[in-house]
N, C-alpha and C positions, 0 to 999 in steps of 0.2 A: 504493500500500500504506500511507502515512503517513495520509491519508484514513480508512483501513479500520482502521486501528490509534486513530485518534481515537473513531471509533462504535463499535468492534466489540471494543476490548481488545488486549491483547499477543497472548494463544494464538490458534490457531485455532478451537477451542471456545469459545465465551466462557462464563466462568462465572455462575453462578444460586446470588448467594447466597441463605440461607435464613432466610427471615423471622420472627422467633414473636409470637406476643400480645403485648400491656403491655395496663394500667390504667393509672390516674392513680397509684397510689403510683410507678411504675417514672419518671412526671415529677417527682414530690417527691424520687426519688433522683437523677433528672439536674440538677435546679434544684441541689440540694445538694451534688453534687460540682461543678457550676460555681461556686457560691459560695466552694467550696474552692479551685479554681482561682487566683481572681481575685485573693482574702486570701495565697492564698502568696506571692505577688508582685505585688501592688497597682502600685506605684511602674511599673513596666514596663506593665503593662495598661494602665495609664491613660492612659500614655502611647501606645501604640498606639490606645488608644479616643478618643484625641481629636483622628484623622485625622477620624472620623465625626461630631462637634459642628462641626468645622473645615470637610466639607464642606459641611454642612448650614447654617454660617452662612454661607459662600459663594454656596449655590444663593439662602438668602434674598434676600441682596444685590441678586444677580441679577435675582430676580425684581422686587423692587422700583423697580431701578432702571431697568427697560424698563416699570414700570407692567404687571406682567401679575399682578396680584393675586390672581386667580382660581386662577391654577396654584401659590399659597402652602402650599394645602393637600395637593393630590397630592402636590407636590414632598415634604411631611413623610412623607403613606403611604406614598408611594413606596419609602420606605426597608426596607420588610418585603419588598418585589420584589426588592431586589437584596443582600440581608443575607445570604443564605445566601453570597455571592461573597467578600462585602468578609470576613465573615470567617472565612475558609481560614486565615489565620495563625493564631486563636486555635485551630482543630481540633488545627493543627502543635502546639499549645504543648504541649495534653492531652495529645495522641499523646504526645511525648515526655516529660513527667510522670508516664504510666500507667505507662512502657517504664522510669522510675527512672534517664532519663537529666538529667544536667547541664541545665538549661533556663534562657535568657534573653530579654529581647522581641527581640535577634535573630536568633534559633532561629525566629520565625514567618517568617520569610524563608527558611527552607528549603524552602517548599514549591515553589520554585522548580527545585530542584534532584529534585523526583518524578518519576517515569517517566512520571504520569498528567495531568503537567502539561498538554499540548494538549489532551486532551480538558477538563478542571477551566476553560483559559480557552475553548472552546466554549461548554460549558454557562452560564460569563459571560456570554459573549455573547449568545446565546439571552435571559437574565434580563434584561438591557441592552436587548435590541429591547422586550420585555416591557413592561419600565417607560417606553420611549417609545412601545409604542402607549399606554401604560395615559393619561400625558400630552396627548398627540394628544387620546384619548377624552375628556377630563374639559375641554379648552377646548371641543371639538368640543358636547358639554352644554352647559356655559356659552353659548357663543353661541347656542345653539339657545333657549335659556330669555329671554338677556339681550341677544342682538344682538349685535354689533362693537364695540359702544362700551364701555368699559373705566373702571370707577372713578376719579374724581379722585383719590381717598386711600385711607387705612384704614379710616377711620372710613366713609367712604360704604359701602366693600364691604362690611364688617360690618352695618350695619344694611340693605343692601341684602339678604345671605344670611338675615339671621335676622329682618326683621322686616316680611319680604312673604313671599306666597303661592309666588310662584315662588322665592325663597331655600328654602321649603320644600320644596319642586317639588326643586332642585336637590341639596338633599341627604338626601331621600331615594331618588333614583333615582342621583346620585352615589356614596351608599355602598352602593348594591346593586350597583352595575356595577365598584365598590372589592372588593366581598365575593368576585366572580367573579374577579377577577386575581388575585386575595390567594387562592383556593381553587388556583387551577393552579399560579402558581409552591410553594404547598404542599404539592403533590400531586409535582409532579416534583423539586423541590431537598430537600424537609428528607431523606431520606439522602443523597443522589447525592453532593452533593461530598466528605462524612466518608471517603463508601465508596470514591472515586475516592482519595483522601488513603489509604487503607490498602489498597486493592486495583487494578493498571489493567487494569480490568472495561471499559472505554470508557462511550462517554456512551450508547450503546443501554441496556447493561445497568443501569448508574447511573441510569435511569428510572424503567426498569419496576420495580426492584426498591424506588425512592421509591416509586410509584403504587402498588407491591403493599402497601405495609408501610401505605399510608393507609388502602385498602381493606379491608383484614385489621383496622384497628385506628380503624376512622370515628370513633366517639368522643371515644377519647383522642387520637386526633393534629389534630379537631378542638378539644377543650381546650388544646392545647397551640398550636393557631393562636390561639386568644383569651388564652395568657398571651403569647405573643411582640408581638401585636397591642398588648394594654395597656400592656407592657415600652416598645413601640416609642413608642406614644401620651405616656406619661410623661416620659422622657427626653427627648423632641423639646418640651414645653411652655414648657421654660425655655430656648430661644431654642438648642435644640439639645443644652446642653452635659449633659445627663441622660444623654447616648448615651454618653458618656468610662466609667460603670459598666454601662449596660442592654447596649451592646453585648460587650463582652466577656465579662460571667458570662450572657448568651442564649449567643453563640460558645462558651462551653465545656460549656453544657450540653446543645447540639445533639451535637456530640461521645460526652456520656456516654449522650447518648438513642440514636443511633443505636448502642452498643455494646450498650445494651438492646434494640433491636428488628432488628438485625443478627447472627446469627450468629458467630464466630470462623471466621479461613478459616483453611483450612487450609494447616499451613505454609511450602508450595509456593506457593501464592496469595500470600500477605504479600510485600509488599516496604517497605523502611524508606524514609522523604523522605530521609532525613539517614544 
């Protein structure tokens, strides 16, 4: 039954919440009340958002130090795969902002304490396989274009990617096969986890009701993959540390997006983190 209550929600019925339209102005109201977010307590944000610069320059590390150059660049896109996950604290902070509670950055640590918590780290986990197929696929290219053999440096892979035919090769068939991962986890996280955070609807319903609200709104929640996209792009340039702002006011404005394209449950549905 602990299973069944992961996919399927608390009740026996699971519930269907109800989705409406947006345009683009309802993203210039969620950007904006993230930006709210972020200014009301700066000092705390930043500090939780520089878990994210901090991984980031980790993975670099990493990567350089095993010589796998190639996977430099997934490693940075990669971060829009598993962003809806990492952040859940910032959704906590809104949530409890809107509600005109007390809020501090360790109130994002509450979400530990939700009912919807096992399915929220499911759906992580799912994101998690994600981004290492999505890794797999991008060396998998890589050798396919450039063999086994692996850059001396930086500089070699650089002008290896950008100024041959098969660098060309690779990144465009690299960011079309980026564009396809970046469309699914878009398609199933930008609501699921708000709504798992304010509803445990399980992770079935936490899907569909993502995948319905993209379908319903292709456009705009395409727009809204190319501002997260460019958010993500920017921050990670300066050697990561851009993420300590981009990702907490993206985290709080996925929050106010999902309360625009999500319905209000009703107040038998509601259950509080905290």
């Amino acid at each position: 039954m602990a299973h069944f209550h992961v996919v399927a929600g608390a009740t026996e019925t699971p519930a269907q919440p109800v989705v409406r339209k947006i345009t683009p102005a309802d993203l210039k109201e969620a950007l904006a009340k993230g930006f709210d977010d972020f200014w009301a307590m700066p000092s705390h944000l930043v500090f939780l958002g520089l878990i994210y610069p901090i991984i980031g320059v980790c993975l670099a590390a990493l990567t350089f130090s095993n010589n796998a150059l190639p996977l430099l660049y997934p490693l940075a896109s990669g971060f829009a795969l598993v962003g809806p996950f990492a952040a859940i604290g910032l959704y906590e902070i809104s949530r409890r902002r809107e509600l005109g509670l007390t809020t501090t950055w360790q109130d994002a640590f509450d979400v530990l304490k939700s009912p919807s918590i096992p399915s929220i780290a499911a759906l992580g986990v799912v994101l998690l396989v994600i981004f290492l197929v999505w890794l797999t696929s991008a060396r998998m290219l890589y050798q396919s274009i450039f063999g086994y053999e692996v850059p001396a440096s930086y500089s070699q892979f650089v002008n290896q990617v950008l100024a041959t035919s098969e660098g060309m090769r690779l990144i465009v068939i690299g960011n079309i096969l980026g564009f396809c991962f970046a469309v699914a986890v878009l398609s199933i996280s930008v609501i699921s986890f708000p709504l798992l955070l304010d509803r445990d609807v399980g992770v079935a319903v936490a899907i569909y009701t993502s995948v319905k609200a993209v379908v319903m709104n292709p456009l705009t929640m395409a727009l809204w993959g190319l501002i997260v996209a460019a958010g993500l792009l920017v921050g990670s340039l300066p050697l990561f540390v851009g993420l300590a702002i981009v990702m907490p006011v993206l985290g709080h404005a996925t929050w106010h997006l999902y309360r625009r394209v999500v319905e209000p449950p009703h107040p038998d549905e509601a259950h509080p983190a905290a």
